[in-house]
N, C-alpha and C positions, 0 to 999 in steps of 0.2 A: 703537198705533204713533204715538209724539210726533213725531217728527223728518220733515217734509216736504220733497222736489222742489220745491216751491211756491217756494222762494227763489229760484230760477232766474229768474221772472218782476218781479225787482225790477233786472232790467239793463234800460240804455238805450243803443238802439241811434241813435247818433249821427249814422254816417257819412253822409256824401251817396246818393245811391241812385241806383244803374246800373240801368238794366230788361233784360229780356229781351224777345222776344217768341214766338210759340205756339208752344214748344219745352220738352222739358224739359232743363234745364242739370244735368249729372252734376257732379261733384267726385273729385278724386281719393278710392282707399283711405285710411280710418282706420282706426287701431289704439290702442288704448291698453292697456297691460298690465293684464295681467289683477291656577257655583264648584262646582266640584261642586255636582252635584243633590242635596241632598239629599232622604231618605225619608221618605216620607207613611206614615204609618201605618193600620193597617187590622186590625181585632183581629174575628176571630173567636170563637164559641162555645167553651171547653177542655171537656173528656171529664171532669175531673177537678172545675173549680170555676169559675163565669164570674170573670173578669176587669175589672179595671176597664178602662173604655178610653180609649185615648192622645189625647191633641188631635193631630188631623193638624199635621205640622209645612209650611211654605212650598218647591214645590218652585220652582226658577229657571226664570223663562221667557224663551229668547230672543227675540227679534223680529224680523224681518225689515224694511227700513226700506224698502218701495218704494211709498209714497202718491205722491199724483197730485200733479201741479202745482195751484195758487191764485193765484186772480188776486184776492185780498181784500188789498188795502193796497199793488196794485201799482203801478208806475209803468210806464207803458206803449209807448214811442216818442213820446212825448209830444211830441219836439221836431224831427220830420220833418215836412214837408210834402208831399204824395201830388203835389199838383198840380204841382209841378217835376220829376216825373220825366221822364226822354229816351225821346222815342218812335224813337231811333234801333232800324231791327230788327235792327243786325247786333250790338248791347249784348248782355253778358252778365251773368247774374243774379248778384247782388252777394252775398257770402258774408265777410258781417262775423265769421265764425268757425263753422270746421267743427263740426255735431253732433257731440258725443262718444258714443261707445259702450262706455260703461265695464264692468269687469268686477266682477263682485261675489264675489269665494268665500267672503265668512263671514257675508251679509246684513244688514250693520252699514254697508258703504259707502251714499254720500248722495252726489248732485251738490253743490258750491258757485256758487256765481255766479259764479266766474272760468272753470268749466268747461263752463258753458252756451254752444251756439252759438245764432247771429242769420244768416238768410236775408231775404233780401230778393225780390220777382220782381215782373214785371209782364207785360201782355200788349195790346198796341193791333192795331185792323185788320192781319190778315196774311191769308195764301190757304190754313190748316187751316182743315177746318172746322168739328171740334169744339172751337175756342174755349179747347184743353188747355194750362196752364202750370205750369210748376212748378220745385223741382228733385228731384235726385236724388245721393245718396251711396250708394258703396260700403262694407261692414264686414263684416269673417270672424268668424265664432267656431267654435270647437275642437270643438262637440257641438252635440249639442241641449240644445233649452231652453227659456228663455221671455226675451224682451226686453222690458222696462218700457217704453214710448215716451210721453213726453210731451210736447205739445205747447200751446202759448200764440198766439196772434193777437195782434202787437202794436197792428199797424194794418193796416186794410183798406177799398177804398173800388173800386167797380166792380162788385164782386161781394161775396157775405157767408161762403161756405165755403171751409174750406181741406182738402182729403182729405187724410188723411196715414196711415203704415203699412208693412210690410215686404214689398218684391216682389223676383223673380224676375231681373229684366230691368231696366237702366236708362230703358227710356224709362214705367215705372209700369206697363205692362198687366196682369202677369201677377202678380196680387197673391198673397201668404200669409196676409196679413192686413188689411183695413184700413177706416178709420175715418172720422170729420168730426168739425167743432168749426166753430160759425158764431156771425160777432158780434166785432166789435173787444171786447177786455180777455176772452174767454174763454178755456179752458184745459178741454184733456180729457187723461188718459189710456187708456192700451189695453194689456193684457199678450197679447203678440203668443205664439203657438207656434211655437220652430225647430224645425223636423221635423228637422235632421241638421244636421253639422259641414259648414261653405262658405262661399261669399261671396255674400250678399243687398244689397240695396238698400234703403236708409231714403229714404224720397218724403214731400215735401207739394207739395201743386198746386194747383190751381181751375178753374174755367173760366170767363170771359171772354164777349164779348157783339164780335161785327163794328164797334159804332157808339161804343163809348166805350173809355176807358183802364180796366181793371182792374190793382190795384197790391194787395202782400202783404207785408207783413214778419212773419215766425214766431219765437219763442225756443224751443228744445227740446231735451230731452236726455233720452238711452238706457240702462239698468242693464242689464246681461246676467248673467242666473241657470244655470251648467251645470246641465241634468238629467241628467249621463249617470250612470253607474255610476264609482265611482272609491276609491282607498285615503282612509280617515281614522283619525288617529294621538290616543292617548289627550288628552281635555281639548279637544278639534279641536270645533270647531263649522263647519259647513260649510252654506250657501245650497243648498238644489236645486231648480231651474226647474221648476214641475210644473203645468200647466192643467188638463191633464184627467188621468183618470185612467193611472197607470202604475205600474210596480214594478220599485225598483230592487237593487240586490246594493250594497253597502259592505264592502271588503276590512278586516278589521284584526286586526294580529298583537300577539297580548299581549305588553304587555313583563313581568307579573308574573305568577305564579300567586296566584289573588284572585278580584276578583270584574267584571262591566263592566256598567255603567247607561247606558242608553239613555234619551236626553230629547228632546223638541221643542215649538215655540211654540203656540201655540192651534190654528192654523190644521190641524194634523196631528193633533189630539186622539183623534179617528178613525181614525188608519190604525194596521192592522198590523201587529209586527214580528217577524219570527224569525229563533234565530239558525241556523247554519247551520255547516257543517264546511268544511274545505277546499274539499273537491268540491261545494259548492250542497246539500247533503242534509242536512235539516231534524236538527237536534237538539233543538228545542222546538216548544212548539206556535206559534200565534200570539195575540198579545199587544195590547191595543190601547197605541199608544204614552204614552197619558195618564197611565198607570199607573205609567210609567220600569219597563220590566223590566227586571232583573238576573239575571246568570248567572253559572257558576262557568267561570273560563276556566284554562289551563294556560298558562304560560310559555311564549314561543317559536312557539306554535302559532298556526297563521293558520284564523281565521273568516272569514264571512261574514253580514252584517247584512242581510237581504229587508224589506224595506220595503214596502208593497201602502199606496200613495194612492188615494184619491176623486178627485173633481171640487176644485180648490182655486179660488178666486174670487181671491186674492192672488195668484196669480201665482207662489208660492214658498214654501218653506218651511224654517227650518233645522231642524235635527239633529246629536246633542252626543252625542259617549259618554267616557265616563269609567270608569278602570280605577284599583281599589286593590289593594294587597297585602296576604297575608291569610298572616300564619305560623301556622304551625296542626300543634300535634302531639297527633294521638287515635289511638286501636288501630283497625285495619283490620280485627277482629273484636272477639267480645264476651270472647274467653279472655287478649287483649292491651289489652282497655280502659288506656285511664291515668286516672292519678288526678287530682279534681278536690278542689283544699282548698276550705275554706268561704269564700265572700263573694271567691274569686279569680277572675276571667273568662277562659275558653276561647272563641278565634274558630275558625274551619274556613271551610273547604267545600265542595260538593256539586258534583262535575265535571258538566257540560253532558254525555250521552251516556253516564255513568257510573252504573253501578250500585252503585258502590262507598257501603258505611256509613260512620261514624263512630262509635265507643264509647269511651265515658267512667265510670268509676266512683268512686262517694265512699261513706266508710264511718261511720257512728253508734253513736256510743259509749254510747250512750243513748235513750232513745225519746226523741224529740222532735215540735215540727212542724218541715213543711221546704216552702220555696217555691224551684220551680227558674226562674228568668224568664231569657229570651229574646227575643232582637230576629234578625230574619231580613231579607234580602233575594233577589230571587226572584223568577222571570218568572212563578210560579205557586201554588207552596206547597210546604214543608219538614213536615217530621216529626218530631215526638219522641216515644219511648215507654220510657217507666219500669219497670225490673225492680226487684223484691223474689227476688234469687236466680236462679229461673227463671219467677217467675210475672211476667205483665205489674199492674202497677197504675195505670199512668196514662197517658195517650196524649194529643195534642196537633196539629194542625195548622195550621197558621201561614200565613197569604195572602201572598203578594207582599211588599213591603214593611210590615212589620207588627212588633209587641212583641207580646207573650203570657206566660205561666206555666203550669206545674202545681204546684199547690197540696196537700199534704195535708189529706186528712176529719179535724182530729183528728191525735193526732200517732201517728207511724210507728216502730216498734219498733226498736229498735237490730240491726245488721247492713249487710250491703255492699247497695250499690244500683246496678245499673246503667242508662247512658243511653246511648239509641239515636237517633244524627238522620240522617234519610233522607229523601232524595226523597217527595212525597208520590203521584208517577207518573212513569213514566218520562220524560216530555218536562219534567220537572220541576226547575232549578239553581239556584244562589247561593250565600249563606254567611249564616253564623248569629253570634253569641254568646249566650253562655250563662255561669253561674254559681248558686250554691246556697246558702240560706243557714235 
């Protein structure tokens, strides 16, 4: 992940500085609105004659952009002085610009500098006695999830921490999450967990000492990652907030009869996925996502993508599906096979839940040799098996995304030959091509 939050920490904050004192100062509600994969190959042993094997090709990985802030090459409040600040108590903590809490839905969003906020607070002799300051902002989000929070120390002088993290309640007690960062010119991040859809509180504070002035000023900004369950539409790459472990459903309706690849960033290399029928009830097995399983989908018809995540250390992760189209005319048995001319390519394939074959035949007008090769995709493994009439001569199974062939020993007698491509189990889908030559 190139692209850092760290930017954030090259604003100066200028303004004069109002203080507070041992209070925490709220703010109003913020809101801010919210290539194709290709296939790795993977070649398997043939029944018939091994194969040469493919150079895996590059699949596309997207990224999620949520690093932490940097304070390497920053410029810091450089041009405040702590020592003029107003011990007036009844001052209110100065909010050179509200934190934002921006929305992320395709994990590609990045804070700018202009959309960083700057907090200012202070705290002199008052009658609390835990010495507590800070402030505190309001912000909804629509689910759960996982908030990014970063925050920077511009300048600090009194005290050396600044707690910061997402609560419950305005005045900070009733934390969900939270954190420190100590030391003028540091910067930490924290990927926070929403348990559910509401309105939270983003806080930094400190605490102060009865005999001197403690003074704070923060820069900081918030990415918000939905984890709930939601539609994604073909080519969709979509962010999902995930800390610990959970497992999500993703609704999606084919637009084509074909095929749909499933991808995501490193961080998901591990999880899970299967697809799933209207009703939640598994039509494959599961998958690990690394692999991009593919499946054979129908037109019109609405699945379900199950997703089963780990522990993720980033905070999020996306996830891409992609849907082609796939015309395809073969015999629905072996007495209606169609024909295949020489060196012509036939695509299909294999419905998700379906038992249904495919049969193909080509006819030799002389012995010859003959190599049938094959490229599949596939949350698992395809099938092909060669007739001579009605005897089988050569069988094949084909992994996930992969090329293959069957080959003849020597060459093959003139007469019709039929081809069979099937599931190689039943939680078995995708599409194939094929041709013969």
């Amino acid at each position: 992940m190139k692209k850092r939050m760290s930017r954030i920490l090259s604003i100066l904050l200028v303004s004069a500085l109002v203080v507070s004192t041992g209070s925490v100062v709220q703010a109003e509600d913020v809101e801010e609105p919210a290539a194709e994969v290709q296939l790795a190959d993977e070649t398997e042993e043939p029944v018939a004659e091994e194969p040469t094997a493919a150079e895996p090709e590059v699949v596309a990985e997207p990224e999620v952009e949520i690093d932490a802030l940097s304070a390497e090459g920053a410029e810091i409040l450089d041009s405040v002085d702590i020592s003029s600040l107003s011990r007036d108590l009844s001052a209110q903590a100065q909010v050179v610009k509200n934190i934002p809490v921006k929305m992320a839905p395709t994990g590609s969003e990045t804070l700018t500098e202009n959309e960083l906020g700057g907090v200012v607070y202070n705290s002199y002799d008052d009658v609390k006695s835990d010495r507590r300051f800070g402030y505190s902002q309001s912000f909804t989000v629509p689910s759960n999830g996982v908030l990014d929070f970063a925050v920077g120390i511009a300048e600090i002088e009194g005290t050396n921490t600044v707690y910061f993290g997402v609560y419950k309640d305005a005045n900070l007690t009733q934390e969900v999450e939270e954190d420190f960062v100590t030391g003028k010119g540091s910067t930490k991040e924290r990927y926070i967990a929403i348990p559910s859809a509401g309105t939270y509180y983003l806080g930094v504070k400190s605490v102060g000492t009865s005999s001197s002035l403690a003074a704070v000023g923060v820069v900081a900004g918030a990415i918000f990652y939905n984890g709930a369950d939601r539609a994604i539409s073909n080519g969709q790459t979509i962010a999902v907030g995930q800390k610990k472990a959970q497992t999500n459903y993703f609704q999606f309706k084919a637009p084509y009869t074909g095929y749909l690849q499933t991808a995501g960033d490193s961080s998901a290399s591990s999880y899970k996925v299967t697809l799933c029928n209207s009703s939640k009830k598994a039509l494959s097995g599961a998958n690990y996502l690394s692999y991009n399983p593919t499946y054979g989908v129908t037109k019109g018809k609405t699945y379900y993508i199950k997703v089963v995540s780990s522990v993720n250390t980033k905070g999020a992760y996306t996830f891409k599906v992609t849907s082609k189209k796939i015309t395809e005319k073969s015999g629905k048995k072996k007495s209606k096979a169609v024909t295949v001319k020489k060196k012509k390519t036939k695509k299909g394939t294999i419905q998700a839940g379906s038992a249904q074959d495919d049969w193909y035949k080509f006819k030799l007008t002389k012995s010859q040799k003959v190599k049938i090769s094959l490229t599949t995709g596939s949350n698992d493994a395809l099938k092909v098996i060669v007739y001579k009439g009605g005897k089988k001569i050569g069988t094949r199974t084909i992994y996930r995304n992969s090329k293959g062939y069957v080959r003849s020993l020597g060459k093959w007698p003139k007469g019709t030959y039929y081809i069979q491509m099937k599931r190689a189990n039943k939680k078995s889908s995708g599409y194939y091509t094929l041709k013969w030559q």
